[in-house]
N, C-alpha and C positions, 0 to 999 in steps of 0.2 A: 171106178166101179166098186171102191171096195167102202165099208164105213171107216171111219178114222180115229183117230187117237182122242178126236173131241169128242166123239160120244165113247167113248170109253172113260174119260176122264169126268163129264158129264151124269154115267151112271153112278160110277164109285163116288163122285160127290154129293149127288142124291140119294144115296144108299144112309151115307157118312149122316145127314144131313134126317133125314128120316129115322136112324137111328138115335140120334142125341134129342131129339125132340121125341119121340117115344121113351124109351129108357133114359136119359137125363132130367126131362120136363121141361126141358129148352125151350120157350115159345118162338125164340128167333136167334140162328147162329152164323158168327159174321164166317166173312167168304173168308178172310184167314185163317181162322181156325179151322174149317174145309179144307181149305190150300195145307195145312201143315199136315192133319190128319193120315190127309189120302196122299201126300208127298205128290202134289199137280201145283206146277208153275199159278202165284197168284195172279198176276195179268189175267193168263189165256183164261184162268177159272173166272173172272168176275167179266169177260167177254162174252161165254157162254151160259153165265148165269142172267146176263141182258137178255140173250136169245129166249133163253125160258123165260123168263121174266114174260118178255112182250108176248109169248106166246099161250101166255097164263098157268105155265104149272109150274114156277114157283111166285112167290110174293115178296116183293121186297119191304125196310123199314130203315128210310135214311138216318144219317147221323152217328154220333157216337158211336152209342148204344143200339144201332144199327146193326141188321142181319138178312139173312135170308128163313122164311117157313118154305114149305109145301103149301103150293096152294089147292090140292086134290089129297086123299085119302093115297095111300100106297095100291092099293086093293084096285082102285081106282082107275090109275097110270098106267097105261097100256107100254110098252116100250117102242112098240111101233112110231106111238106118239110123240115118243120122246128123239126118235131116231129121223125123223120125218122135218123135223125142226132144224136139225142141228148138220145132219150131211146128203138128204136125199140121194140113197143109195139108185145108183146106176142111171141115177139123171143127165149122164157125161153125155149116154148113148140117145143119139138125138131120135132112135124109136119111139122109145120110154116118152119119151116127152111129145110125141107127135110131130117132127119137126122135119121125118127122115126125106129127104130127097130121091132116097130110091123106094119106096113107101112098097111098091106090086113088084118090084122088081128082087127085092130082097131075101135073099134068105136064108139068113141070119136073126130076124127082127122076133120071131117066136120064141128064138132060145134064149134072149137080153130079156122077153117082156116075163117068159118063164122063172128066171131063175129071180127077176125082181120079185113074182106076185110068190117066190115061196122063200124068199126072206122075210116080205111084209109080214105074209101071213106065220111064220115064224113071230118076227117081236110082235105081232098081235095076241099071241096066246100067253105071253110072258106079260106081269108087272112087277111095279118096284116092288109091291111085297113079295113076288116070288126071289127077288134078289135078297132081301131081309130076312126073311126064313130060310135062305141057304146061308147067308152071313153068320147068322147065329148057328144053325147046325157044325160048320166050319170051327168056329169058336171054340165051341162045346168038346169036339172032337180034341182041338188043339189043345186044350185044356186038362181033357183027360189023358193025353199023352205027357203031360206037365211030369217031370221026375222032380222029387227033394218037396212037396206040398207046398211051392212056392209059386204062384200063379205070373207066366209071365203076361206083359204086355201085347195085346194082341190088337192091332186093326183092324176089325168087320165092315 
């Protein structure tokens, strides 16, 4: 019922991912230096960067010199979409999915199909640039919290 560690691990690497190609000018950044960035296991990360992959919001470039872009604008990228991919929240509940066995007899099946349509509709009003314009607010803040005029290191 609930979403999981993959698309959490998924947004923070999109995030990571759309930042270095914004503010670096990265045209394409390999999945380990995601994996090290955002401190997410590199296996599970390039598992779930297939999932986006085939599902077209990101783009891969084999080899070497291989990486992963954004294949969408931030702006773009609805999180819904992203979340929709990767765990189909409350799909467990065989409602959700039209499957139920006690379909008229149920009732229960309004509160599963409720509390999915106001999560959707939650990551529907979110995209990755709203994650990127709080990454950088975050920053900013930790920054000006910085004592000694020594900038530390910060992960957005």
């Amino acid at each position: 019922m609930s979403l999981t560690v993959k698309s959490s691990y998924a947004l923070r690497a999109l995030f990571e991912l759309a930042v270095l190609t914004e503010d670096e000018g990265k045209e394409k950044v390999p999945i380990s230096e995601l994996s090290e960035r955002q401190n997410i296991p590199k296996d599970f990360l390039e598992k779930i960067f297939i999932e986006l992959r085939d599902a077209g919001i990101v783009k891969s470039v084999r080899g070497k010199f291989g990486g992963y872009a954004l294949a969408k604008n931030p702006e773009d990228l609805r999180l819904s979409e992203i979340i929709q991919v990767l765990d189909k929240p409350l799909q467990s509940f065989d409602c959700i999915v039209g499957e139920c066995s006690l379909e008229i007899e149920c009732a229960v099946e309004f509160v599963w199909k409720r509390v999915n349509n106001s999560i959707m509709l939650e990551l529907n009003k979110m995209t990755l640039q709203d994650i990127i314009d709080y990454g950088r607010k975050i920053a900013q803040i930790k920054i000006s919290e910085n004592v000694g005029g020594r900038l530390k290191k910060i992960n957005v």
